[in-house]
C-alpha positions as CSV (number, residue, x, y, z in Angstrom):
1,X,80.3,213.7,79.9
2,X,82.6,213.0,77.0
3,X,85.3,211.3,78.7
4,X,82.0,208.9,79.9
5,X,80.4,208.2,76.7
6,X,84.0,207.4,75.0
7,X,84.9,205.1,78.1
8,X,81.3,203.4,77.1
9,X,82.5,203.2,73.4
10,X,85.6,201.9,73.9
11,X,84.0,199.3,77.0
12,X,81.7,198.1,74.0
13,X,84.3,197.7,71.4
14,X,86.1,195.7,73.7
15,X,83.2,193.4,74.4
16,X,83.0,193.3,70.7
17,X,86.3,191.9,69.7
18,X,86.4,189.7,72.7
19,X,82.8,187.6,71.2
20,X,84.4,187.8,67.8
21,X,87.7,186.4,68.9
22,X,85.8,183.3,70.8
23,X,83.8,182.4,67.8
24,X,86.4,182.3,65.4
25,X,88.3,180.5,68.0
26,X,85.8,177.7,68.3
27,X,85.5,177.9,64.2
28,X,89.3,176.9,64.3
29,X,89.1,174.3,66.4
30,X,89.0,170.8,65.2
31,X,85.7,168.3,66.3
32,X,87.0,166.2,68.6
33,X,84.7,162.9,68.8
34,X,83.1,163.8,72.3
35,X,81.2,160.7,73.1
36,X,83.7,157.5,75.1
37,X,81.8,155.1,73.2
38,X,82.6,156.7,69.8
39,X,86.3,157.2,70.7
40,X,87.0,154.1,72.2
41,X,85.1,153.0,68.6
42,X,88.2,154.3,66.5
43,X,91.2,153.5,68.9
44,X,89.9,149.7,68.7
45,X,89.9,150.1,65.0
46,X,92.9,152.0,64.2
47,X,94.9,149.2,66.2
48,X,94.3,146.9,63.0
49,X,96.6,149.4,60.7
50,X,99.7,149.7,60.1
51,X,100.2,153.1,61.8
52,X,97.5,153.4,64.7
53,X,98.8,156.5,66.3
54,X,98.7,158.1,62.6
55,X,95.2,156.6,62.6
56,X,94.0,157.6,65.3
57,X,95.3,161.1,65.4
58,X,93.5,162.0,61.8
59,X,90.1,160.3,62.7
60,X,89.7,161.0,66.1
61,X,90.3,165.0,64.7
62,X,87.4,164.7,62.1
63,X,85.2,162.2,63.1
64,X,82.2,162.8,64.6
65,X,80.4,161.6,67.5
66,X,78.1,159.2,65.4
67,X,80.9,157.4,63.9
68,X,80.3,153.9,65.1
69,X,80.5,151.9,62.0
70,X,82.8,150.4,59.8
71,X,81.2,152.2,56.8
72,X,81.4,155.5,58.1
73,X,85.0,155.0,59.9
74,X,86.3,154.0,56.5
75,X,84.4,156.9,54.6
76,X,86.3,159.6,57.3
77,X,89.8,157.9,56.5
78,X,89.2,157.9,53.1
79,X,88.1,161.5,53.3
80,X,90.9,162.2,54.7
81,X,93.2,160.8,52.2
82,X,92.4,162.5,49.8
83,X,92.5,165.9,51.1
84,X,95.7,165.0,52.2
85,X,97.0,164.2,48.7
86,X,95.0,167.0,46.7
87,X,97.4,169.1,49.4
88,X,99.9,167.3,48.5
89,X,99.7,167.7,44.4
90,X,99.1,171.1,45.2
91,X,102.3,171.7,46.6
92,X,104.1,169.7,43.8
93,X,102.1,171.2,41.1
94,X,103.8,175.1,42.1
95,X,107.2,173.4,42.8
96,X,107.1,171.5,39.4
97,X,106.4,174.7,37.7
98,X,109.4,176.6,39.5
99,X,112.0,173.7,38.5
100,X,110.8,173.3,34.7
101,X,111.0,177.5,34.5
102,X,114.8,177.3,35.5
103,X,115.2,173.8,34.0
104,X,116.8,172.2,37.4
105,X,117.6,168.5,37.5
106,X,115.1,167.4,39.9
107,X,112.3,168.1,37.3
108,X,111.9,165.3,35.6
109,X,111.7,163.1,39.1
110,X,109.3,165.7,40.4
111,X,106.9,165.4,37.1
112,X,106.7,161.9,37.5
113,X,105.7,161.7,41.5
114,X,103.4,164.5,40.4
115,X,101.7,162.3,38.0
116,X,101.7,159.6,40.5
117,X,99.9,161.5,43.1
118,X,97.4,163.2,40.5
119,X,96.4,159.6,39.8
120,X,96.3,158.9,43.5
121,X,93.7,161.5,43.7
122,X,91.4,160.5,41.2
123,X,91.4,156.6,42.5
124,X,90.8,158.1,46.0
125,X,87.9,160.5,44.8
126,X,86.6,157.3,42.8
127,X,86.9,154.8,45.8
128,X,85.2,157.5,48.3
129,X,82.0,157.7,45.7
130,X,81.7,153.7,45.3
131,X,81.6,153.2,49.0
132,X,78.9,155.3,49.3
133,X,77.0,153.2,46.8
134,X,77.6,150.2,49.3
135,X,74.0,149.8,51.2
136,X,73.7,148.4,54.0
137,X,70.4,147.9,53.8
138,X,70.9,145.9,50.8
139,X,71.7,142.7,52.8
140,X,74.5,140.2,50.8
141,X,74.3,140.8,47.2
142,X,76.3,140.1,43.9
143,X,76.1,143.5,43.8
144,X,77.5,144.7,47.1
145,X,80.9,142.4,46.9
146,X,80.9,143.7,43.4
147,X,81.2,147.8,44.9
148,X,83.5,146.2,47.7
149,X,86.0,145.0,45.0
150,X,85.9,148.1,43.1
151,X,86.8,150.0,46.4
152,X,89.5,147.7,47.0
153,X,90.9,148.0,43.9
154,X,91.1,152.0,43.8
155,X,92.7,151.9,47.3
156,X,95.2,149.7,46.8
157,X,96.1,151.5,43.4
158,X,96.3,154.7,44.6
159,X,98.7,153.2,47.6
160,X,101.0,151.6,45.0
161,X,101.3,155.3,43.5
162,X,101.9,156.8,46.7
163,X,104.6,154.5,47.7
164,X,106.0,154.8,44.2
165,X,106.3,158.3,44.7
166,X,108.3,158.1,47.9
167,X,110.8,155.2,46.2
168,X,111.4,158.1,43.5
169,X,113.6,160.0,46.5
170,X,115.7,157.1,48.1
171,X,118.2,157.8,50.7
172,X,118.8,160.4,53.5
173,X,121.1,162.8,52.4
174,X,118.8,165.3,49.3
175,X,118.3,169.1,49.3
176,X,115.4,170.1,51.5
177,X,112.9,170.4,48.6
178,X,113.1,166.3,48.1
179,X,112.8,166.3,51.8
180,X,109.5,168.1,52.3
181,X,107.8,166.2,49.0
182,X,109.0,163.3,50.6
183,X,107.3,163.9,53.9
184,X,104.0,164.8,52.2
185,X,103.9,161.9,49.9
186,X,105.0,159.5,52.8
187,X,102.2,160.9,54.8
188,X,99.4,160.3,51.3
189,X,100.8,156.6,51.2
190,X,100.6,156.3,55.3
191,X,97.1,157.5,55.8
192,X,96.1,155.4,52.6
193,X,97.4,152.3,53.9
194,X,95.3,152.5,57.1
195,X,91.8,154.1,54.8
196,X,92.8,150.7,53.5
197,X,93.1,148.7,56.7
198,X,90.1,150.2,57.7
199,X,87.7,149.5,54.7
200,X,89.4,145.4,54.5
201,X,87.6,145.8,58.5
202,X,84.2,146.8,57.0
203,X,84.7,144.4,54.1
204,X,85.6,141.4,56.1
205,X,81.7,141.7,58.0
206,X,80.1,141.2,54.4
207,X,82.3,138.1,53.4
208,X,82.0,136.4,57.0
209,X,78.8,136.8,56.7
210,X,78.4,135.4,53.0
211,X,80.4,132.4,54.3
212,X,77.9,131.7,56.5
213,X,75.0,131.4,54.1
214,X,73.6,128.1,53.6
């Protein structure tokens, strides 16, 4: 009788694990953008950036299904950005602190890309909460082109950062800590450029269609 009720026991805890496992399983698992019409969507529009397998690879990942709009293809890139660069300061922020403690060369270099992507942050947190301010609804106003410049003007700033950062560590040949900053920055100032692409698509609608007015 014992020998059944531990074989029950151990049947259940098996059972058990095996649920848990699947869930956090499917919790791990990025949202893939299920519906054709929504995929096809972002490959069409990623082809108008500068690096459309980067492009499509990050929205396609986070997007979901209902993204089938300009606004809201730009607001996921964007979105993306900058939890790509908050990772990134991140990172620099504990290896800045390591090199100033020992007072290494590379500090100074390092402070200053660090200062460059901190600012890259803030414009891409600022960009991300003036889109949303963009209504559609509101038809062709003063007002909207006057959001869509402000936008513009964030994005493109905290591109020229970016790419300022990765200028800071010319070359091929550097130790494998200027390497991996490198990488990360390059990847900040990549997916920027194309949260840019993509917002100069949802920008364009508003001014072709303001050049239409009588």
């Amino acid at each position: 009788m014992a020998k059944v009720c531990l074989s029950l026991v151990l049947f259940f805890l098996f059972v058990f694990y095996l649920d848990i496992g699947s869930v956090e399983s499917s919790m791990a698992r990025p949202r893939h953008s299920r519906q054709p019409g929504a995929r096809t969507f972002i490959e069409v529009s990623c082809q108008t950036t500068r690096y459309p397998a980067l492009c499509i690879k990050y929205i396609a990942r986070y997007a979901n299904s209902s993204t089938r709009n300009e606004q809201q293809l730009a607001q996921v890139a964007l979105t993306i950005s900058l939890y790509k660069a908050r990772y990134t300061r991140s990172y620099m922020l504990k290896v800045a602190k390591e090199l100033e403690s020992i007072k290494a060369k590379d500090y100074p270099a390092v402070r200053d890309c660090l200062q460059q992507i901190d600012d890259s942050v803030n414009q891409l947190s600022q960009s991300i909460r003036e889109l949303h301010r963009c209504n559609p609804k509101a038809g062709i106003t003063d007002d909207v082109f006057w959001h869509i410049d402000n936008v513009d003007t964030w994005i493109s700033a905290a591109l020229t950062d970016a790419s300022s950062c990765v200028d800071a560590f010319p070359g091929r040949r550097m130790s494998k800590m200027k390497a991996t900053i490198k990488g990360k920055v390059m990847n900040v100032a990549q997916l920027t450029s194309n949260a840019l692409a993509l917002f100069h698509r949802y920008a364009a609608r508003y001014r072709s269609a303001a050049n239409k007015k009588p």
